[in-house]
TIPAVEX-280145 format. One line per 4 residues: number of its first residue (from 1); their letters; for each residue y, z, x of C-alpha. Coordinates in nm, 3 decimals, padded with zeros to 5 digits. Each point is the difference from the previous one (the first is absolute). Layout:
NUM> A> Y/Z/X  ...
end
This chain:
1> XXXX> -01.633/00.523/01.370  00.162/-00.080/00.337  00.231/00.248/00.152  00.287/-00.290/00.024
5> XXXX> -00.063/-00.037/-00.408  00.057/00.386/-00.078  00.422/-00.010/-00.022  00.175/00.319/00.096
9> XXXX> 00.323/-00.082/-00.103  00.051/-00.145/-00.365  00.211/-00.062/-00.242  -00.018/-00.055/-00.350
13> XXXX> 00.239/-00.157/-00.239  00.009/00.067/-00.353  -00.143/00.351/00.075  00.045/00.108/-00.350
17> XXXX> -00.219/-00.205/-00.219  -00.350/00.025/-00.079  -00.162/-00.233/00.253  00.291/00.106/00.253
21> XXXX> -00.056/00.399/-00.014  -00.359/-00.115/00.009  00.047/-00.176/00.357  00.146/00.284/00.103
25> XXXX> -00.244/00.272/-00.086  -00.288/-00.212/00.104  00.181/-00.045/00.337  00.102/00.402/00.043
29> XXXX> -00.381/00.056/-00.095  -00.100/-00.237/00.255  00.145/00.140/00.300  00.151/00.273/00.073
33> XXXX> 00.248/-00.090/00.269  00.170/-00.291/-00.166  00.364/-00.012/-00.028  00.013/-00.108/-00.326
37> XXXX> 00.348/-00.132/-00.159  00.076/00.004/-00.351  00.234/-00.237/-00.144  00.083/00.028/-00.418
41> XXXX> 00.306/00.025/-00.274  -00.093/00.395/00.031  -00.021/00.060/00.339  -00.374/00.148/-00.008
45> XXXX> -00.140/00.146/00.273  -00.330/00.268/00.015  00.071/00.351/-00.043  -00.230/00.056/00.336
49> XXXX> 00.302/-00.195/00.194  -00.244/-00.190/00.135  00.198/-00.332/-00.108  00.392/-00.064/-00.006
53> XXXX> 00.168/-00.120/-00.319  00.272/-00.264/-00.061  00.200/-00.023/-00.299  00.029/-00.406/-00.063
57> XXXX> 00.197/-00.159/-00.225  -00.238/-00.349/-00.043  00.356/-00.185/-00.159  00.192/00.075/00.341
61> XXXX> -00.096/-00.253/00.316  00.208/00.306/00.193  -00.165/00.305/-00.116  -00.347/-00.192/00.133
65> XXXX> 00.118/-00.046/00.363  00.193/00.345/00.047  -00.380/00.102/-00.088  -00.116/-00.186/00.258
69> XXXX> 00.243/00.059/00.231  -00.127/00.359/-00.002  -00.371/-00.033/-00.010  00.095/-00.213/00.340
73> XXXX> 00.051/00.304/00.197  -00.417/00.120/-00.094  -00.117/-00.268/00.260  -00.137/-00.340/-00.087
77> XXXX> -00.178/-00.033/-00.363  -00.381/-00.090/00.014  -00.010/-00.084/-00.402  00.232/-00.034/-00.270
81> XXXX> -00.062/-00.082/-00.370  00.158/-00.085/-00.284  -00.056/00.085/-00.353  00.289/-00.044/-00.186
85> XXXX> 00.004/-00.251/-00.318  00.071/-00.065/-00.353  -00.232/-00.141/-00.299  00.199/00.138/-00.327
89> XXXX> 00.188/00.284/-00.115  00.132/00.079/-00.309  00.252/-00.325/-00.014  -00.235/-00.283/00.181
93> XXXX> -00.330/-00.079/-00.115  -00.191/-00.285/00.193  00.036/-00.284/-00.095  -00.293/-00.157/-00.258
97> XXXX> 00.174/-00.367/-00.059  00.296/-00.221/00.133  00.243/00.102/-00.270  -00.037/00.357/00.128
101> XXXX> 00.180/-00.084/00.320  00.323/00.161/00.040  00.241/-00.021/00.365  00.020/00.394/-00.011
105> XXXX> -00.322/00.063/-00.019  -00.124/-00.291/00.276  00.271/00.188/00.222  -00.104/00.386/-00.069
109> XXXX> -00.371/-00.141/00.057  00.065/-00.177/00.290  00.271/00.248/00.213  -00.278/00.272/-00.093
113> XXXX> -00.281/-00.205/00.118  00.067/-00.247/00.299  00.391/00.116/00.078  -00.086/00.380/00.049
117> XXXX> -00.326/-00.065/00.252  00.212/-00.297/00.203  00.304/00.301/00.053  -00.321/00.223/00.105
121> XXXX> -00.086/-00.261/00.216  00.337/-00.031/00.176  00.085/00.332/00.039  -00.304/00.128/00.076
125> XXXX> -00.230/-00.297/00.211  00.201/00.082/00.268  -00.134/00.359/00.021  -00.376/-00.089/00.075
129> XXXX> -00.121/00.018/00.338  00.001/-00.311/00.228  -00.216/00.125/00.223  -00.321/00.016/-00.192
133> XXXX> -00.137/-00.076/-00.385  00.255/00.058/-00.255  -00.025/-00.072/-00.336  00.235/-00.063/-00.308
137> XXXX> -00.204/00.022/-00.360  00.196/-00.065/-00.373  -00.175/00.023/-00.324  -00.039/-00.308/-00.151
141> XXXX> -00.183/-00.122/-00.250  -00.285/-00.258/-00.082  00.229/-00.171/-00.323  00.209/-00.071/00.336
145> XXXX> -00.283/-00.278/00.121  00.097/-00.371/-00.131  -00.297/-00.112/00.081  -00.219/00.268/-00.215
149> XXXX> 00.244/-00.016/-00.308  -00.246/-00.096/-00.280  00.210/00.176/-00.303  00.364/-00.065/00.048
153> XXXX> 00.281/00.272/-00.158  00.154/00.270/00.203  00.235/-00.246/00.122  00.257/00.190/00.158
157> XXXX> -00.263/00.250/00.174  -00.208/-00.305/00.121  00.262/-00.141/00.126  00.169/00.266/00.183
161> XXXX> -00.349/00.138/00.149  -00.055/-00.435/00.155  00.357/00.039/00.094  -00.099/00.322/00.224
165> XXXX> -00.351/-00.107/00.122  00.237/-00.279/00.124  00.233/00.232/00.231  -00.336/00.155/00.086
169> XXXX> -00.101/-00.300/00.133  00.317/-00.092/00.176  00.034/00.376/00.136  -00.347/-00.005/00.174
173> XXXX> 00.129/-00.353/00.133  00.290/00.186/00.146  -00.174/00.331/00.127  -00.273/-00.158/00.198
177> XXXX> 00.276/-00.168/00.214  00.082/00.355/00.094  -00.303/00.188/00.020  -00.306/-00.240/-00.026
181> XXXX> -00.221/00.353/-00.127  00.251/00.022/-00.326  -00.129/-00.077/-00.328  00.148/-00.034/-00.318
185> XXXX> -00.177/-00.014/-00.375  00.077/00.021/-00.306  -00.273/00.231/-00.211  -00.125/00.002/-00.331
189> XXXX> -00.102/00.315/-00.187  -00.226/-00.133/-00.245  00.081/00.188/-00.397  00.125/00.353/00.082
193> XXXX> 00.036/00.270/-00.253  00.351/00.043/00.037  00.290/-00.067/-00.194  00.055/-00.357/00.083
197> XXXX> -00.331/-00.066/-00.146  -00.035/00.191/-00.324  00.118/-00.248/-00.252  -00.272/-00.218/00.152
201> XXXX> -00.304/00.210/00.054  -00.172/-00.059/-00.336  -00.105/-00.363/00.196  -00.141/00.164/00.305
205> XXXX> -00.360/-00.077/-00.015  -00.196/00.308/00.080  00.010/00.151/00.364  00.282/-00.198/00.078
209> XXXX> 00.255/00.231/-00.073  00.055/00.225/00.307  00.177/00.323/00.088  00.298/-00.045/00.248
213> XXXX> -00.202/00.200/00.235  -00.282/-00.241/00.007  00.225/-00.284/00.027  00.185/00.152/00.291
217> XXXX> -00.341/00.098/00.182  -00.151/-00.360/-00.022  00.359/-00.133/00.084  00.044/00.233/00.312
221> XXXX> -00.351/-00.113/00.105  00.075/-00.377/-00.028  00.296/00.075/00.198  -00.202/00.188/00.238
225> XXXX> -00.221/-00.347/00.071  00.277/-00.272/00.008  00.047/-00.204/00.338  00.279/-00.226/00.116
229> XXXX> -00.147/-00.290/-00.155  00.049/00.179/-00.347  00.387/-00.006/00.040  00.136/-00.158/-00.309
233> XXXX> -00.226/00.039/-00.268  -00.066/00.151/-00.275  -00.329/00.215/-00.040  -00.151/00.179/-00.294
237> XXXX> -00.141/00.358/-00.040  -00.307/-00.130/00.101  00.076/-00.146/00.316  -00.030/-00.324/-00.145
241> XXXX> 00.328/-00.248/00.053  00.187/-00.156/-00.235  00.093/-00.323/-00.057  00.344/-00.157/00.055
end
C-alpha cells in the first residue's frame, strides 16, 4: 500500500455499531500511531487511550459540529467514515408493498440514512487535508443502486440510501474543486451479522453472510485502493462499483 494511502489521522462516525467499532479496531490494529477519533451516541473510546471519544447526539445538526469543531484542533483529517443508519427497529419494518408506506417512517428512514451522512459531510469535509489525499467514506448500501433494483420493496430504505449516493455524488463534485486528491464514496457492506440484518439472514445464501470484522477489513482495503477518479461512487465489499 502506498505511504500517501496509510491515513494517520481518522475519524469514524457511528463508532458504536457493529461495522463502525469494526472500522475502528481494524484501524487501531493497523497502525499504531494513528490518531484515531471516535464519534457515537455513547461516546466510546479504547480503554488503551489510544483514540478520543465524542458523545453525539445523531438528531442534533449542533452537537455534530461542536464535535468537529474540536477534532479541528488534532491537525487536518486524512479519512473519515461514516456508519451511521437505520433499516427497522421495533416500530418500522421495511417496507414489502405500496400500502406499507407511511410519512413517519419515509422520514425516520431517510434523516437516518441520507440526512445524518450529508450533516457529516458539512461539518466534517472541511476537516480533511487540502494538501494531499483525503477521503470521506459512508455506508451505503447496494438496494441504494436504481439501476440494479431487480426486486422492488424496502421503499423507504431504497430510497433514502439513492437519495445519499446522490449527495455523495454532488460532495465529491464539490471537494475536488478544493483539493483535486479528495475522494468521496459511498460503501456497501455486503449482509453483516449484526442487528440490522437478523430478521433477514435466513435469505443469505451461504458464505454471504459476513462478520462486521470482515466487512470492515475488505471495506478498509477498498478504501485503501480508491483514486480521484473514484470520487462519487458507490463501491461494494469487493471492490467492485455499483451502479447508479
Amino acid at each position: 500500500m502506498p505511504q500517501e494511502n496509510v491515513p494517520r489521522h481518522a475519524v469514524v462516525i457511528g463508532a458504536g455499531g457493529a461495522i463502525g467499532s469494526a472500522f475502528a479496531r481494524a484501524l487501531r490494529n493497523g497502525d499504531p500511531n494513528l490518531h484515531l477519533q471516535l464519534v457515537s451516541r455513547n461516546g466510546v473510546a479504547a480503554a488503551d487511550g489510544r483514540s478520543a471519544g465524542h458523545l453525539a447526539d445523531f438528531d442534533d445538526e449542533a452537537s455534530l459540529q461542536a464535535i468537529s469543531g474540536r477534532i479541528a484542533a488534532d491537525g487536518p483529517v486524512d479519512l473519515i467514515l461514516v456508519a451511521t443508519g437505520l433499516l427497522h427497529d421495533d416500530q418500522l419494518r421495511p417496507e414489502k408493498s405500496l400500502r406499507d408506506i407511511s410519512a413517519a417512517g419515509l422520514e425516520r428512514l431517510y434523516f437516518a440514512n441520507a440526512v445524518v451522512p450529508a450533516l457529516a459531510l458539512k461539518h466534517f469535509a472541511p476537516l480533511l487535508r487540502r494538501d494531499g489525499r483525503a477521503v470521506f467514506a459512508a455506508l451505503s448500501a447496494r438496494v441504494g443502486s436504481i439501476g440494479d433494483n431487480r426486486l422492488g420493496g424496502w421503499y423507504g430504505y431504497r430510497a433514502a440510501k439513492a437519495g445519499l449516493n446522490m449527495i455523495i455524488r454532488n460532495a465529491g463534485i464539490e471537494l475536488t474543486r478544493r483539493n483535486p486528491r479528495s475522494i468521496v464514496v459511498g460503501l456497501h457492506p455486503g449482509t453483516v451479522d449484526s442487528r440490522l440484518s437478523k430478521p433477514f439472514q435466513a435469505g443469505v445464501k451461504p458464505g454471504n453472510l459476513f462478520s462486521a470484522d470482515h466487512a470492515a477489513g475488505k471495506l478498509l482495503d477498498v478504501v485503501a485502493g480508491l483514486t480521484p477518479d473514484d470520487t462519487g461512487h458507490c463501491f461494494a465489499w469487493d471492490g467492485k462499483r455499483i451502479p447508479a
